[in-house]
C-alpha positions in Angstrom: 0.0 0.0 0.0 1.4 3.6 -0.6 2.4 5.8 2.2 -0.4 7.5 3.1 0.7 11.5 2.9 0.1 12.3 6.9 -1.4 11.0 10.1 -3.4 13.8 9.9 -4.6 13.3 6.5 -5.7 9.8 7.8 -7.5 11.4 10.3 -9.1 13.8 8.3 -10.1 11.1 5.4 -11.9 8.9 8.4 -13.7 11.6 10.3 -15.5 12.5 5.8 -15.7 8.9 5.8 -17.9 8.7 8.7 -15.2 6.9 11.1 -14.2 8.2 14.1 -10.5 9.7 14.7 -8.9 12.4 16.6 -9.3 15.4 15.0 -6.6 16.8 12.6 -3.6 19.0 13.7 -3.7 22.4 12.5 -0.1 21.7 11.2 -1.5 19.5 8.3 -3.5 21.9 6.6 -2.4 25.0 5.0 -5.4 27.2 5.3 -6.2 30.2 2.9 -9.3 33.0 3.8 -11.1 29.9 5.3 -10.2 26.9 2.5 -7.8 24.6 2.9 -5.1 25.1 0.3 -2.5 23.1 -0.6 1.1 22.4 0.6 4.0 22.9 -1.3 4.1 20.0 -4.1 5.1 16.4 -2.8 7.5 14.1 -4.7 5.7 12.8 -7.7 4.6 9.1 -6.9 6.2 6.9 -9.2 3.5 4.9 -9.8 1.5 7.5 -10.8 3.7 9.8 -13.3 4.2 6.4 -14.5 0.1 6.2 -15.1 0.5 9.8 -16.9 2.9 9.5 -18.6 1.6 6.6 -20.3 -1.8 8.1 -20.6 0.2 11.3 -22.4 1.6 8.5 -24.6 -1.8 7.4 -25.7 -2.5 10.4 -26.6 0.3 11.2 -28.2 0.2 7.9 -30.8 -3.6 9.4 -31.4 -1.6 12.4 -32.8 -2.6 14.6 -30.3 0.4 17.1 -29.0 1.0 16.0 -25.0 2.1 19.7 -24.5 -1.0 20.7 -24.7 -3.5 18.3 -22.5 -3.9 19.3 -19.3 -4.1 17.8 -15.9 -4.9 19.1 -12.1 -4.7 16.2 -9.4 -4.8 17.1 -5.5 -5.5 15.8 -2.4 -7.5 18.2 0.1 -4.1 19.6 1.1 -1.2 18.4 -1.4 -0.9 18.8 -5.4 -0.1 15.3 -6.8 -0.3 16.4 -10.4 0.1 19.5 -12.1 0.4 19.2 -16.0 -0.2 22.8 -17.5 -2.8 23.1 -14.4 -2.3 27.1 -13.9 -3.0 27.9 -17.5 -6.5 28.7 -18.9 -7.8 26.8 -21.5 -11.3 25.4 -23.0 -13.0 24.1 -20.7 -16.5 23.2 -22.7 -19.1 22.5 -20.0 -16.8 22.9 -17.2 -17.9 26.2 -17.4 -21.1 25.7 -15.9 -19.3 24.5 -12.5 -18.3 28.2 -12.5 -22.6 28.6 -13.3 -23.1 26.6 -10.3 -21.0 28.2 -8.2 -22.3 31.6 -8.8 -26.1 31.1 -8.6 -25.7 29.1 -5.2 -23.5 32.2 -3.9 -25.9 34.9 -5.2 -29.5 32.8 -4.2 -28.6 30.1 -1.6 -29.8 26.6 -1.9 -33.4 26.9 -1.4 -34.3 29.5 -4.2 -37.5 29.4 -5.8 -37.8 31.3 -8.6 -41.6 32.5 -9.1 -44.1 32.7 -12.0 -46.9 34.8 -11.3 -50.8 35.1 -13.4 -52.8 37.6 -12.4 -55.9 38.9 -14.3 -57.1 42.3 -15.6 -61.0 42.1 -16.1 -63.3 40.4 -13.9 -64.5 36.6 -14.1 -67.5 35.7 -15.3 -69.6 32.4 -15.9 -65.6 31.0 -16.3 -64.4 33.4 -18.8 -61.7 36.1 -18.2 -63.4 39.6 -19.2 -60.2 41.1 -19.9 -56.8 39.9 -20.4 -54.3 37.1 -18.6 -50.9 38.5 -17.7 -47.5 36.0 -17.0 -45.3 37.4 -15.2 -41.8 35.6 -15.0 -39.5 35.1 -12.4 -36.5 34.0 -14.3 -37.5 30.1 -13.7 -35.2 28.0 -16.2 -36.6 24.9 -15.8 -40.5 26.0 -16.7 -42.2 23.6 -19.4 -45.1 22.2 -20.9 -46.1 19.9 -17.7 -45.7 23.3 -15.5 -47.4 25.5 -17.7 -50.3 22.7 -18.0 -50.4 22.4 -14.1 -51.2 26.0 -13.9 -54.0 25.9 -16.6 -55.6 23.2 -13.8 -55.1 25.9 -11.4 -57.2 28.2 -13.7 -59.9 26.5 -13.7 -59.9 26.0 -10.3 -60.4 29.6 -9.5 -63.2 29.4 -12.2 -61.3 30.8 -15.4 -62.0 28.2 -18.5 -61.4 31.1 -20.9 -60.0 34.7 -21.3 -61.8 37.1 -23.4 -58.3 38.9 -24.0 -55.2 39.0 -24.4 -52.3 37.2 -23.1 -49.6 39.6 -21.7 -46.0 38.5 -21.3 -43.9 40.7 -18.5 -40.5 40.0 -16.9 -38.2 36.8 -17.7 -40.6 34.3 -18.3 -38.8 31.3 -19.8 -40.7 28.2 -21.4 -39.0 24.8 -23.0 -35.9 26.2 -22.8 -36.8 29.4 -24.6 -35.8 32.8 -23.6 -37.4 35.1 -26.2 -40.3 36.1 -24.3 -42.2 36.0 -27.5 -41.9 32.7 -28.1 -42.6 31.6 -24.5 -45.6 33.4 -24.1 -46.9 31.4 -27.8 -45.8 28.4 -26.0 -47.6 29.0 -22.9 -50.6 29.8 -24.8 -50.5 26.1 -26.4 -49.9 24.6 -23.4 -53.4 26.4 -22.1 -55.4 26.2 -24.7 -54.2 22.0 -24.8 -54.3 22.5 -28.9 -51.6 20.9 -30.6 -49.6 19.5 -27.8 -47.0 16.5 -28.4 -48.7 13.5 -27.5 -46.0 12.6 -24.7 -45.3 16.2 -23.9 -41.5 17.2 -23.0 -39.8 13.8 -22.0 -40.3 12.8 -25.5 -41.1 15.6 -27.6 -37.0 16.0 -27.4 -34.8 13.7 -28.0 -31.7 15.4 -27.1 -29.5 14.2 -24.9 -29.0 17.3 -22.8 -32.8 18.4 -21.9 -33.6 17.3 -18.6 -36.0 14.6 -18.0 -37.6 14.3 -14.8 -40.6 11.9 -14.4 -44.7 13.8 -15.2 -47.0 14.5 -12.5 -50.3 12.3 -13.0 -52.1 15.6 -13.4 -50.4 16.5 -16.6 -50.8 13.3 -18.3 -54.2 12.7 -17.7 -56.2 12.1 -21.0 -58.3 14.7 -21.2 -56.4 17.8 -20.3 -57.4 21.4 -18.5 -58.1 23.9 -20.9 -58.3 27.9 -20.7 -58.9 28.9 -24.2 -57.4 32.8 -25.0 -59.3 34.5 -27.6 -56.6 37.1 -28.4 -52.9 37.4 -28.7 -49.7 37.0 -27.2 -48.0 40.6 -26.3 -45.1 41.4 -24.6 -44.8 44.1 -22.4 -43.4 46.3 -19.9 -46.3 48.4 -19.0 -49.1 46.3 -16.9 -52.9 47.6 -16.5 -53.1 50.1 -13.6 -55.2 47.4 -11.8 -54.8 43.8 -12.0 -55.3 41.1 -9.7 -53.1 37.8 -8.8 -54.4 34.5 -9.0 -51.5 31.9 -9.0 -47.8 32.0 -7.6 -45.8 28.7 -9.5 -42.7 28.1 -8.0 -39.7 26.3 -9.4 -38.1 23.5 -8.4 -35.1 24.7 -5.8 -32.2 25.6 -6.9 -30.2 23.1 -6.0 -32.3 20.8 -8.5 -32.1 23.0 -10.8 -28.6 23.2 -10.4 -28.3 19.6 -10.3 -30.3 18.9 -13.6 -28.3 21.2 -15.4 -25.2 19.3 -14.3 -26.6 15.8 -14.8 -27.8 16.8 -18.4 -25.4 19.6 -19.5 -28.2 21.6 -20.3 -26.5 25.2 -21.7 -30.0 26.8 -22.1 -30.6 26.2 -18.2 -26.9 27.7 -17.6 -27.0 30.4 -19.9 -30.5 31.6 -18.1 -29.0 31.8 -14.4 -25.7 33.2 -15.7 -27.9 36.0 -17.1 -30.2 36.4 -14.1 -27.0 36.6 -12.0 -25.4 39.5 -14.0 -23.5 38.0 -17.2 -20.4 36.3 -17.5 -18.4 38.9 -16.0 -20.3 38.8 -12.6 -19.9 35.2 -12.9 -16.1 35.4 -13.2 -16.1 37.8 -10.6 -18.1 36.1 -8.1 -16.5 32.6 -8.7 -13.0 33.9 -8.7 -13.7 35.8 -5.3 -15.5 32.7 -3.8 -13.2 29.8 -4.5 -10.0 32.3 -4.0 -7.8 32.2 -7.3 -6.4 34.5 -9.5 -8.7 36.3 -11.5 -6.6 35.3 -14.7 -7.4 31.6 -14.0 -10.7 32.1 -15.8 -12.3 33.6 -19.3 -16.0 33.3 -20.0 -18.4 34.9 -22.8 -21.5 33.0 -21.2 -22.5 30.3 -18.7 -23.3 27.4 -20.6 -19.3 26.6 -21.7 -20.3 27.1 -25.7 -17.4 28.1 -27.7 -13.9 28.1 -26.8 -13.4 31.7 -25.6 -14.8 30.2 -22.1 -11.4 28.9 -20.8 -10.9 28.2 -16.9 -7.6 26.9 -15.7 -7.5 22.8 -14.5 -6.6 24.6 -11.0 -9.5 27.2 -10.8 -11.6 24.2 -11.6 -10.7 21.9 -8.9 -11.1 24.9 -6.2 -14.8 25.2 -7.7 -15.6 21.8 -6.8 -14.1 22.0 -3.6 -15.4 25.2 -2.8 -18.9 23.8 -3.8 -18.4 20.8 -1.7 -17.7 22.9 1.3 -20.7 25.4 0.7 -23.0 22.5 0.7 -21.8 21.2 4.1 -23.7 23.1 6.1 -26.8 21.8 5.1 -25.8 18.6 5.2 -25.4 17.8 1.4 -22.1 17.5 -0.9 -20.8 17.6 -4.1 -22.9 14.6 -4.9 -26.4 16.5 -4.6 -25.5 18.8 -7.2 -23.1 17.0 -10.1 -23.9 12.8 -11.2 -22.2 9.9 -9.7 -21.0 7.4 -11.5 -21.8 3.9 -10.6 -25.3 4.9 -9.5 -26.6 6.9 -12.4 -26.9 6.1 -15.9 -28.1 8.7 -17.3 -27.6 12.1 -19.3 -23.7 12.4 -19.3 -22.8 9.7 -18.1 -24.2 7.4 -20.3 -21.8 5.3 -22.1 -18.7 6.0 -19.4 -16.8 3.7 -17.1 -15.6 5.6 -14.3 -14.9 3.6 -11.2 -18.1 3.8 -8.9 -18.7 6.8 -6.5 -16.5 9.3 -8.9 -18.5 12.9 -8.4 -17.9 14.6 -12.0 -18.7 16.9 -14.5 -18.0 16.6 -18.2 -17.3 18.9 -21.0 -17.6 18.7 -24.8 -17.0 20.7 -28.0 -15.7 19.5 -31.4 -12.2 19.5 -30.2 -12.1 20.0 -26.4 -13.1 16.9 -24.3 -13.0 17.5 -20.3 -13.9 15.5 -17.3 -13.6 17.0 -13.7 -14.8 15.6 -10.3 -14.0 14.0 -7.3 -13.0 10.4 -6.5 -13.1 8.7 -3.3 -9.9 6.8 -2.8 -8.6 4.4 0.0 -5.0 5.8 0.2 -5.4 9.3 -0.6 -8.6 10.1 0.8 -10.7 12.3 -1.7 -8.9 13.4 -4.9 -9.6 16.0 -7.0 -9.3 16.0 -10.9 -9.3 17.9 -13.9 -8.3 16.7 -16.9 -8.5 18.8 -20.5 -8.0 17.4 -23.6 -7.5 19.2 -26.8 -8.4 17.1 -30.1 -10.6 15.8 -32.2 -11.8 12.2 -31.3 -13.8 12.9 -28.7 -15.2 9.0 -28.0 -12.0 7.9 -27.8 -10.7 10.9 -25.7 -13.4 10.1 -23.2 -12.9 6.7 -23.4 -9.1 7.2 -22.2 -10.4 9.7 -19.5 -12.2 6.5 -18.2 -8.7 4.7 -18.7 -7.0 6.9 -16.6 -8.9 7.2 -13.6 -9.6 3.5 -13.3 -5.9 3.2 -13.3 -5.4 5.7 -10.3 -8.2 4.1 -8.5 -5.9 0.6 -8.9 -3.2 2.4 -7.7 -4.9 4.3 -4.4 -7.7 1.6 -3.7 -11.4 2.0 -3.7 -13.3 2.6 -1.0 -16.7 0.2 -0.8 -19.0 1.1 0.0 -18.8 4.8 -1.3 -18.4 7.1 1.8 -20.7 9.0 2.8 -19.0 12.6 2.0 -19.4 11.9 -1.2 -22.9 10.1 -1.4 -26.0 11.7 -2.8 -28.9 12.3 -0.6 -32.6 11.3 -1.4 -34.4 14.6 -0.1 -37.7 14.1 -2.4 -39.5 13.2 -5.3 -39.8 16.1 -8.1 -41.5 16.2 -10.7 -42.4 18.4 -14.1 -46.2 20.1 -13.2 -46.3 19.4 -9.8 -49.5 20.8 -8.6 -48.2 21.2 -5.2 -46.0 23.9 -6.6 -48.7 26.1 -7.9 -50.2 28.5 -4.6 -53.6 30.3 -5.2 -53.2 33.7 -3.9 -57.1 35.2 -5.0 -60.5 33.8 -3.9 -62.5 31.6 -6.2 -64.8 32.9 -8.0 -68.7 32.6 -6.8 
């Protein structure tokens, strides 16, 4: 078995692992504004620059240049690997770690992002006299299930038709849409129950990136909840003088939002709270304050990772995940509520992989970056950080070596079985697309 890097390291692995030990020496971790950082670099295991260099050989007979793949490897408290690791670079959906990062600092964990109707006109025998207003809250993960849900609502407060119009106001977001225009014509389908896919979302697209979460029963029923809207779809800034709300929707919580981005690599869903937050820029700026590294270290045009202007440093990635890690602590939950785990998910990006079971990750994907960042348990090294970068075409066979070469470190450090409990993903509840539940009446019904 390798040397294990410090007693205190041991003790510090077994106390995440759920096992009780003395508590760790203040002389084993280097600590920087309140994270750990790490100690000067160790010798290189031979063992392990043995793995990369091999790895970089791969690559290398592939025809890809060795000089410029990059690798970040790092215990808590001591860089193992550093392989152009301070240099920024495409990153491809790493970015949306940096996403992550930023909404979670800027909302907390809990946000709910609201969708508000209200009504101008009174009600009638079930018809609106007047018009139906949406008002959006900037929910990213609103579709047809939601937007049928609240057409249920409607009726329940006695509206089965709106003599006007349907105004658009604020950041309403539908399917993945942003143009409020085309939202609010969506919405309008979805109400009206004319022309919708026969399956709705989870089938309607088959890419691999939109989220799919199971349906409430209420939005699949066979005969659906209409409110039929006689005129058009407007957007606006200016709202009747005198309206009144019926329904408050609220979005799933952050934090599954955040983590069905991840799963699914969803750039629309990234893009949306990298925009509500401020931009890229406030992104970088938040993210490079929060996880405490040089400013340079990362380079974004947007949230979602598309294009290969977005560059983060193999470093400044790794402190994102820990930071994250460390931010979800508190409420009992890890990097494992928010990113997939491989071994017990088979789904969105981690279809097709092999990573060794419990690895925390996040992939990354354009037409010639490939990346792959996480976290993997070990036995003789505790938890170990990664980032690996790959620039070249190939990407199947990129991703397959990836797999390769952290199933070669996990040989080398040991699993740990089962996975500990640091790094385990919590069952907190059930969500679903057009959960009624989520849908609060705020006005009377009507007589």
């Amino acid at each position: 078995m390798l040397q294990l890097v410090s007693s205190g390291f041991v003790g510090l692995w077994l106390n995440l692992a759920g096992v009780n030990s003395p508590p760790v020496s203040p002389a084993q971790a280097v600590t920087w504004q309140g994270l750990s950082w790490l100690n000067p670099p160790t010798a290189v295991e031979p063992g392990i620059e043995k793995t990369i260099a091999q790895y970089l050989q791969t690559l290398k007979a592939q025809g890809l240049n060795p000089q410029q793949q990059s690798i970040w490897i790092q215990t808590d408290s001591n860089l193992l690997i550093d392989r152009n690791g301070t240099i920024p670079i495409s990153a491809a959906s790493l970015t949306k770690t940096a996403t992550s990062l930023a909404a979670i600092t800027t909302w907390g964990l809990d946000k709910q992002f609201d969708t508000t109707i209200s009504a101008n006109g009174k009600i009638n025998q079930g018809t609106l006299e007047g018009d139906l207003i949406v008002r959006g809250g900037g929910d990213p993960l609103f579709v047809w299930e939601d937007a049928i849900s609240l057409a249920q609502s409607l009726n329940q407060v006695g509206i089965n038709r709106v003599s006007g119009n349907l105004l658009v106001v604020g950041n309403f977001h539908m399917n993945y849409k942003s143009n409020p225009q085309k939202a609010g014509e969506l919405f309008k389908q979805a109400l009206t129950g004319i022309n919708l896919p026969p399956a709705l979302l989870n089938t309607e697209f088959k890419d691999v990136n939109i989220v799919k979460l199971p349906t409430a029963p209420t939005a699949t029923t066979s005969k659906l909840p209409q409110v039929n809207i006689a005129g058009k779809v407007i957007v606006t800034s200016d709202l009747p003088t005198t309206i009144t709300p019926l329904i408050r929707h609220q979005s799933l919580p952050l934090i599954d939002i955040v983590r069905q981005m991840n799963i699914y690599s969803n750039n629309e869903i990234a893009q949306i709270l990298a925009d509500s937050v401020g931009g890229a820029e406030q992104v970088m700026k938040i993210v490079s304050t929060t996880a405490k590294f040089p400013p340079a270290e990362i380079q974004l045009i947007n949230g979602s990772g598309l294009g290969v202007q977005n560059r983060l440093s193999p470093r400044a990635v790794c402190q994102i995940f820990r930071t994250l890690h460390q931010t979800l602590q508190p409420a009992n939950l890890n990097l494992a509520d928010i990113f997939p785990v491989a071994g017990t998910e088979y789904i969105g990006t981690l279809k097709d992989r092999h990573l060794p079971v419990g690895t925390t990750i996040k992939t990354g994907t354009l037409n010639e970056v490939s990346a792959l960042g996480g976290v993997l348990p070990t036995r003789d090294r505790g938890l170990v950080w990664f980032v690996i970068l790959n620039k070249g075409a190939q990407i199947a066979k990129l991703r397959q070596q990836q797999d390769t070469l952290l199933q070669s470190l996990i040989q080398e450090w040991g699993e740990v079985a089962p996975t500990p409990l640091v790094v385990t993903k919590h069952d907190r509840y059930f969500a679903y697309f057009g959960d009624p539940d989520r849908n609060i009446a705020i006005a009377p019904k009507s007589p």
